[in-house]
N, C-alpha and C positions, 0 to 999 in steps of 0.2 A: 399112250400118254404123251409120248415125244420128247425132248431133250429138254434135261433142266435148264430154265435161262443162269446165261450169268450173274454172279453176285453185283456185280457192277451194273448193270441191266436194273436189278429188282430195287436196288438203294436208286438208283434215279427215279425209278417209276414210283415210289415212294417218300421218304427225308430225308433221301440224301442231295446231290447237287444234281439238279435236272439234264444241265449239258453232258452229254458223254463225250462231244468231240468226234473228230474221223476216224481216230484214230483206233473207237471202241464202240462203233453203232451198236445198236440194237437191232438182232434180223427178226422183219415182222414173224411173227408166227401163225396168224388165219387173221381173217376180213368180219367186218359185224355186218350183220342184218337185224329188223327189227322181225315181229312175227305176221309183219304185213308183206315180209320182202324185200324191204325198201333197204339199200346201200346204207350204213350209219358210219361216217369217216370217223376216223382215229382219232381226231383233231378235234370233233365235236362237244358236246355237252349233254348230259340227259335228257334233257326237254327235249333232244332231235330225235329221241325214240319215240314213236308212236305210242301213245298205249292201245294193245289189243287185249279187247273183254276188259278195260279198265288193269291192265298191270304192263310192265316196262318188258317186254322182252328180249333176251338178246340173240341171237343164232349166230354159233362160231361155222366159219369156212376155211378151207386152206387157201393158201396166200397165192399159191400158182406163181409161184418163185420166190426169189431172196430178194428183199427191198429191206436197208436200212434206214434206220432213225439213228439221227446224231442226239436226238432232246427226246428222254426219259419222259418227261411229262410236262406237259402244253402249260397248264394252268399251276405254274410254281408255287402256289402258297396253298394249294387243294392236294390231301395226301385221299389217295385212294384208300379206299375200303374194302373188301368184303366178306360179309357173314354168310351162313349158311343156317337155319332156322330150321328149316326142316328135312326130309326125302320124300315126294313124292309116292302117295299111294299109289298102285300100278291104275287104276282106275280116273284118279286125277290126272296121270302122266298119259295114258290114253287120249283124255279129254282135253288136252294143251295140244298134244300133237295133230290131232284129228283141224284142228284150227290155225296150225301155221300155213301161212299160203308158200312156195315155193320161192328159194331167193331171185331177185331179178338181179342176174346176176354180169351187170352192165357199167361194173364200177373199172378205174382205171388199172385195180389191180386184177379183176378178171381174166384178162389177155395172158 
């Protein structure tokens, strides 16, 4: 699972005050893909996700090193969300994996 972020980490990325400062980066934790492949920056927007088969998908990767964020979150008046609706019948979870293409994995935090 990996190391809980800091409290300070999750209130920015959240309502709290978005700058963390030098003093208190955020070390990334993995890199996005959509389920085309395609690199989706930290800094983007949903609509940069593809949808594949008509849904948004995301693919966590490791980070391949420590890079910090001083700014918790880009778009200051947008609090993140996320729900969890269902689990995956092992048949459905089959039929997503069977369809992601491999990440191209050629972004600048790849190296």
């Amino acid at each position: 699972m990996g190391d809980r972020p800091a409290r300070s980490w999750v209130e920015a990325a959240t309502g709290g005050d978005p700058h963390l400062g030098p003093d208190d980066p955020a070390i990334r934790r993995f890199r996005l893909f959509d389920g085309k492949g395609t690199y989706i920056s930290p800094e983007g927007v949903p609509a940069d996700i593809e949808p594949l088969d008509g849904t948004r998908v995301l693919i966590l990767h490791p980070p391949n090193g420590n890079y910090a964020l001083s700014l918790g979150r880009v778009f200051e008046h947008m609090t993140p969300a996320l729900r969890l609706d269902r689990i995956l019948e092992p048949a459905e979870t089959e039929y997503w994996l069977a369809r992601l293409a491999p990440a191209d994995e050629n972004d600048l935090m790849a190296e």
